[in-house]
C-alpha positions as semicolon CSV with decimal commas, in nm:
position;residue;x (nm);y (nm);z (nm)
1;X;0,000;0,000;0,000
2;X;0,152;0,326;-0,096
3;X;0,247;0,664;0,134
4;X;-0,029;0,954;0,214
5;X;-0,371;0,977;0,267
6;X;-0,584;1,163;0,050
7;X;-0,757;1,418;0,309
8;X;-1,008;1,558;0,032
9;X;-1,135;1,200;-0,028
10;X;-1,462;1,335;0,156
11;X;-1,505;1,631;-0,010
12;X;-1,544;1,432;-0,348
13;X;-1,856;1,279;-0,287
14;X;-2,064;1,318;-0,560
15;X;-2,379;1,546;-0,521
16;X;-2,242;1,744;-0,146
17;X;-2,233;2,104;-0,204
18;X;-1,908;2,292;-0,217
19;X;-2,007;2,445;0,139
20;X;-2,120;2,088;0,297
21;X;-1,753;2,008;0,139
22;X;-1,576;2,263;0,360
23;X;-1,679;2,129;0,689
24;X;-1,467;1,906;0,673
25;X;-1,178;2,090;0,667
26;X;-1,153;2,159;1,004
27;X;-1,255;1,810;1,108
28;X;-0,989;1,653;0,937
29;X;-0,723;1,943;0,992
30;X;-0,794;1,825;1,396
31;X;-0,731;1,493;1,351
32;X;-0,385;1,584;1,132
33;X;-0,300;1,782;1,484
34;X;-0,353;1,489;1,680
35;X;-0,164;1,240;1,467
36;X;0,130;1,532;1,418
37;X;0,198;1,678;1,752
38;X;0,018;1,419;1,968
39;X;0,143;1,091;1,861
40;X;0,447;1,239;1,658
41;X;0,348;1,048;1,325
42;X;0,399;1,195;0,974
43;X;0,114;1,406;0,826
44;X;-0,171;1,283;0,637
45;X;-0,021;1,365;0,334
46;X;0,292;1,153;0,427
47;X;0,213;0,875;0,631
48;X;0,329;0,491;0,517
49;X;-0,052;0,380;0,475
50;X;0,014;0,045;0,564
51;X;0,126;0,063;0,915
52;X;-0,161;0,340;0,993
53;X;-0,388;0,079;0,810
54;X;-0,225;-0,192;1,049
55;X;-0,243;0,032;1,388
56;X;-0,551;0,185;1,274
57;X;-0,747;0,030;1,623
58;X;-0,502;0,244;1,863
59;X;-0,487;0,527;1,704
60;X;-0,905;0,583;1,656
61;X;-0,913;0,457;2,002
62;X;-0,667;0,740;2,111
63;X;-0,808;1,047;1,902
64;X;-1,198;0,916;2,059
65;X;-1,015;0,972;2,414
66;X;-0,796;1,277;2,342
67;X;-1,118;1,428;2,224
68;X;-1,347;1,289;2,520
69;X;-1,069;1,466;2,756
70;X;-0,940;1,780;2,627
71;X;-1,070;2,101;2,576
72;X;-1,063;2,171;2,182
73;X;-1,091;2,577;2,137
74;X;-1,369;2,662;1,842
75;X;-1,185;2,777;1,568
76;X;-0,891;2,591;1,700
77;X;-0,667;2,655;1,378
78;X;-0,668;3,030;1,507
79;X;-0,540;2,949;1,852
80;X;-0,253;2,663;1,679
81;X;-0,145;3,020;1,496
82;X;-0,099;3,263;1,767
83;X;-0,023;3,069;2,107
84;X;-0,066;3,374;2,267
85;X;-0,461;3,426;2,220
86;X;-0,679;3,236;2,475
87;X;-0,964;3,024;2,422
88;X;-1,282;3,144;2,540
89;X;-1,568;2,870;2,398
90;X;-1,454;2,541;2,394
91;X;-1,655;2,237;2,109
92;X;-1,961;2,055;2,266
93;X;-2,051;1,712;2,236
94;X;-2,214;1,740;1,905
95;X;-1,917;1,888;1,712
96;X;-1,724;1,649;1,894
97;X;-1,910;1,353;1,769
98;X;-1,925;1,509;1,425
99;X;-1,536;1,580;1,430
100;X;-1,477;1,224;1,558
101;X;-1,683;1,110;1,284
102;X;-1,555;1,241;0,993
103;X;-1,198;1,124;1,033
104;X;-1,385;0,775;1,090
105;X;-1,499;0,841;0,813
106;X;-1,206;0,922;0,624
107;X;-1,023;0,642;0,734
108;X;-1,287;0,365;0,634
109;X;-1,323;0,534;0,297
110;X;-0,982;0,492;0,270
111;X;-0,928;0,145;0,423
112;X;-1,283;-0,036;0,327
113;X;-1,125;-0,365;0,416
114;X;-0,971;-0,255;0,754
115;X;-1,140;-0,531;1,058
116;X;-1,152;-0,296;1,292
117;X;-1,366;-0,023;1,094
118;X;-1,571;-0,290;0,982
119;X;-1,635;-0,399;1,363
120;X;-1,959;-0,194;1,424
121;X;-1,984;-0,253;1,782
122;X;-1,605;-0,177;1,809
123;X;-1,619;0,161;1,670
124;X;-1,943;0,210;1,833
125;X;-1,766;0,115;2,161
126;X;-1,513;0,424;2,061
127;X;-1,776;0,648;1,916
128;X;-2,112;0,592;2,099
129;X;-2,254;0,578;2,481
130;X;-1,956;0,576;2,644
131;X;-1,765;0,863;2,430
132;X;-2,090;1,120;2,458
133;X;-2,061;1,035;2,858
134;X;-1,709;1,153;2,859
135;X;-1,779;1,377;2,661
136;X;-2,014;1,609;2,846
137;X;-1,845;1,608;3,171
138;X;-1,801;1,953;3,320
139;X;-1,551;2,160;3,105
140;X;-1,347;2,188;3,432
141;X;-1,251;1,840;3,462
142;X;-1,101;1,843;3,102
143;X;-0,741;1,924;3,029
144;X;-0,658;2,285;2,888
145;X;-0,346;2,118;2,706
146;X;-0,419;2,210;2,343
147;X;-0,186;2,381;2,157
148;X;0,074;2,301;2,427
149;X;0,144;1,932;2,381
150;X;0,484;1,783;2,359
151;X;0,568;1,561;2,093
152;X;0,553;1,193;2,231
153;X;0,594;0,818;2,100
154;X;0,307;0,581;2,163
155;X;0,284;0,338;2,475
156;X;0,443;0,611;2,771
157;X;0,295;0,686;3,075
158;X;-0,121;0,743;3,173
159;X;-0,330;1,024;3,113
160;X;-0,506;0,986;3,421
161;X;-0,374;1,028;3,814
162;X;-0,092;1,195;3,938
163;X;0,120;1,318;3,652
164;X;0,405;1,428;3,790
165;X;0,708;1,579;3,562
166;X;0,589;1,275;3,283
167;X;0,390;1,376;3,010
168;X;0,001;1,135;3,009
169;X;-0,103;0,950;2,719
170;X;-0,392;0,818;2,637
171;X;-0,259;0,428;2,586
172;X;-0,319;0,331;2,950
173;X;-0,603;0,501;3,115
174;X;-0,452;0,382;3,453
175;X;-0,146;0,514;3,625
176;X;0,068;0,232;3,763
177;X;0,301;0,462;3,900
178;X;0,060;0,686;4,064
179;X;-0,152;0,351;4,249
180;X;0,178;0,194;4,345
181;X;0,312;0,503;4,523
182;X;0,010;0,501;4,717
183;X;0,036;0,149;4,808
184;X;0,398;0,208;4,898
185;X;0,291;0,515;5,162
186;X;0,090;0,260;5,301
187;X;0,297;-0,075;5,315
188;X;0,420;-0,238;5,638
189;X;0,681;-0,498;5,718
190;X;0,527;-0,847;5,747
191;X;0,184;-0,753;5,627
192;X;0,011;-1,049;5,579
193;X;-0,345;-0,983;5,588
194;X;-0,294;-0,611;5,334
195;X;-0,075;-0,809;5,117
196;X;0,048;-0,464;4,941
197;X;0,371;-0,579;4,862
198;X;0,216;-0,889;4,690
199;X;-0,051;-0,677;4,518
200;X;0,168;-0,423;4,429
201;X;0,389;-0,681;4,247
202;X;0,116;-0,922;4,079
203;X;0,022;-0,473;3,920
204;X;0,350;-0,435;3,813
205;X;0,416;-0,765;3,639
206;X;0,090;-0,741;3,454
207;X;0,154;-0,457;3,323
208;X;0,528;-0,500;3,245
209;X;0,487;-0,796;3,089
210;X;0,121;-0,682;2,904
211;X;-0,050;-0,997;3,024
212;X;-0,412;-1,069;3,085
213;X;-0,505;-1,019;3,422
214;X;-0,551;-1,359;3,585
215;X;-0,178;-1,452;3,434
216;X;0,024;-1,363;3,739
217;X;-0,119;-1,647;3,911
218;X;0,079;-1,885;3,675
219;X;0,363;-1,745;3,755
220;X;0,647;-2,015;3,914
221;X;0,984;-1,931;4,101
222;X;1,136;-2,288;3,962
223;X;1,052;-2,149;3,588
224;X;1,298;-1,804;3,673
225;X;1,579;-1,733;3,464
226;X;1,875;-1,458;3,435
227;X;1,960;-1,369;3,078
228;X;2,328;-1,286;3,099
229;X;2,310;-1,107;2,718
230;X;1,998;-0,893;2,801
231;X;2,156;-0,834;3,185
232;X;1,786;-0,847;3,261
233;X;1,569;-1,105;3,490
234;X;1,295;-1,323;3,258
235;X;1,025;-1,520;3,501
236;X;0,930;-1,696;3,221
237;X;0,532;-1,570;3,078
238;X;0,252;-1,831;3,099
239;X;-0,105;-1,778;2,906
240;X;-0,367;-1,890;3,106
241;X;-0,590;-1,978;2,778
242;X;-0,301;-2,171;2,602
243;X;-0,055;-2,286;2,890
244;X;0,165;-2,176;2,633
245;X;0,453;-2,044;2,816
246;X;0,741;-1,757;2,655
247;X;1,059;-1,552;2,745
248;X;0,956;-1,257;2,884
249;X;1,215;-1,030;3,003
250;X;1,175;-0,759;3,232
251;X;1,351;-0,404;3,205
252;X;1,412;-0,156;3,511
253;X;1,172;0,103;3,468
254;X;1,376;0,452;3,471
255;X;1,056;0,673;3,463
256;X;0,957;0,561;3,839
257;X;1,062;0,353;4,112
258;X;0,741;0,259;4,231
259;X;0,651;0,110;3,966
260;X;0,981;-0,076;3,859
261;X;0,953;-0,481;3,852
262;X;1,281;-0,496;4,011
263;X;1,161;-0,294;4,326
264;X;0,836;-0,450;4,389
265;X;0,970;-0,752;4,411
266;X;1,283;-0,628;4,646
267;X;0,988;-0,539;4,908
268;X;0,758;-0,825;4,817
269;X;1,090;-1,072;4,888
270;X;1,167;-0,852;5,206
271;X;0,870;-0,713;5,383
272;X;0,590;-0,967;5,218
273;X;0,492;-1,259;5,148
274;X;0,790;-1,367;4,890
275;X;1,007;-1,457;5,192
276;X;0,811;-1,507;5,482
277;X;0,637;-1,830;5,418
278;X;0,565;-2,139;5,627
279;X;0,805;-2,432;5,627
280;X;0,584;-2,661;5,506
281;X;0,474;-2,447;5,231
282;X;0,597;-2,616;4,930
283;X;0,420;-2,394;4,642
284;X;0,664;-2,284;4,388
285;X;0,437;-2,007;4,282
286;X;0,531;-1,638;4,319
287;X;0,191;-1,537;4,421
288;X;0,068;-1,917;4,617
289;X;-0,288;-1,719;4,739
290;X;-0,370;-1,614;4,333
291;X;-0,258;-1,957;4,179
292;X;-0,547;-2,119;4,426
293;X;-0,787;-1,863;4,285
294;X;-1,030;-1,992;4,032
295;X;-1,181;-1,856;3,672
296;X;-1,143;-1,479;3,672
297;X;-1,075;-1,440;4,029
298;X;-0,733;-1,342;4,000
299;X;-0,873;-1,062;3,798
300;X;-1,130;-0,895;4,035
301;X;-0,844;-0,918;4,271
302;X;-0,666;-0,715;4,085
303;X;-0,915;-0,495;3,975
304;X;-1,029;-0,423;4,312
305;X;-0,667;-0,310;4,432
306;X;-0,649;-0,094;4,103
307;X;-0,960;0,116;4,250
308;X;-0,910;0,114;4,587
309;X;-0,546;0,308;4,529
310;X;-0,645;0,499;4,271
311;X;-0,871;0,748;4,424
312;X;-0,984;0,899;4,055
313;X;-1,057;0,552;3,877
314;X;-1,422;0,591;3,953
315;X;-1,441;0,965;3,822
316;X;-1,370;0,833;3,431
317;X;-1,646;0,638;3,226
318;X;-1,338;0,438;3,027
């Protein structure tokens, strides 16, 4: 598939008038801005088609929740120009959901064969209920970013909890860093009824090694390896569907301690459960009370930790 996407491809309907036409313009001149200086990919104009046709899920999935959760100027082209001017009306729902529909629009125009554009209750799921809930939240719980973005690669850090000095995204809705530093404030030495060096670990390997959520529980000490050419520790990845297990090794996480594999499991060895087990417990697994639980309970566990230390979970409809 060749380079560029034609952005006029709407405009050529046959039988719109030339002024129906021009509404698109700014439509599609938004979603350029959020492809440009959000996710730092070439312009329409210039992108490799293929790989935008390949990652097309992720990125509709992102613009739907960059548009569900920032504040988008009218006439935003005029505030892009002179940084200096400030916004005083911000698009409502309706231009939102016309905006977001356009470049959906313009993509499946463009990519007719593309599975996820021809999933209905996928782009629904992006596009529908749950984006016109988000969507109409009080202007004050949005984020005045626009215009003011830095540049960044996919798959960083949240949008959502306590930023700190790293800039959110909108691949991961949830902030490991930000739950685990509250679970941290409140861990204690030999904690065996809390279990938050336990939780905090079975969080951290999920997420580090992107695994479903009942997975940890799989996870066996006898099964751990070092990889001397990587100088990085690999516990070995199980899928809970397939029993098929893989290498999976696990890098120090520079952007935050509390959330760094190699941490968690310092003070899950130390001050939890990793270390301070019966004699005659002979379980191999890392986590021996989530390898007993059954069908999805590992999950709700999880789940359940995830809101309970994340005091502005509940707040977001995603």
């Amino acid at each position: 598939m060749s380079s560029g996407i034609d952005k006029s491809r709407l405009s050529k309907d046959v039988g719109r008038a030339p002024s129906t036409a021009k509404q698109d313009d700014p439509a599609i001149d938004l979603f350029e801005y959020f492809l440009t200086e959000i996710l730092s990919l070439p312009s329409l104009s210039e992108i490799n088609s293929s790989e935008l046709d390949e990652d097309m899920e992720n990125i509709m999935t992102g613009y739907s929740v960059y548009l569900q959760n920032t504040n988008i100027p009218v006439n935003h082209r005029a505030y892009l120009n002179d940084t200096t001017k400030l916004p005083t009306s911000f698009l409502k729902f309706t231009t939102l959901k016309e905006y977001l529909s356009k470049a959906i629009n313009l993509m499946t125009k463009t990519f007719p064969d593309n599975e996820f554009l021809k999933d209905k209750e996928a782009v629904g799921d992006i596009s529908g209920k749950k984006f016109a809930k988000a969507c109409k939240r009080k202007q004050q719980e949005k984020d005045d970013s626009f215009g003011h973005e830095s540049k960044i690669g996919l798959y960083r850090v949240a949008r959502h909890g306590n930023r700190g000095r790293f800039v959110p995204h909108w691949t991961s809705l949830v902030n490991v860093e930000d739950i685990c530093s509250n679970m941290v404030s409140k861990t204690m030495r030999g904690d065996t009824i809390n279990k938050l060096t336990d939780k905090r670990l079975a969080i951290v390997t999920t997420q580090q090694c992107v695994g479903r959520g009942g997975e940890t529980g799989l996870m066996d000490v006898k099964n751990f390896q070092y990889d001397q050419s990587l100088d990085v520790f690999d516990p070995k990845w199980v899928e809970r569907k397939t029993l098929h297990s893989y290498s999976c090794p696990i890098v120090p996480n520079k952007e935050g301690w509390a959330s760094d594999w190699y941490h968690a499991f310092g003070c899950y060895a130390a001050c939890g459960g990793g270390l301070y087990r019966h004699k005659d417990d002979k379980s191999t697994k890392l986590f021996p009370h989530l390898a007993s639980m059954a069908g999805s309970g590992v999950s709700r566990h999880i789940t359940e930790v995830l809101r309970k230390y994340h005091h502005r979970i509940t707040t977001y409809s995603r």
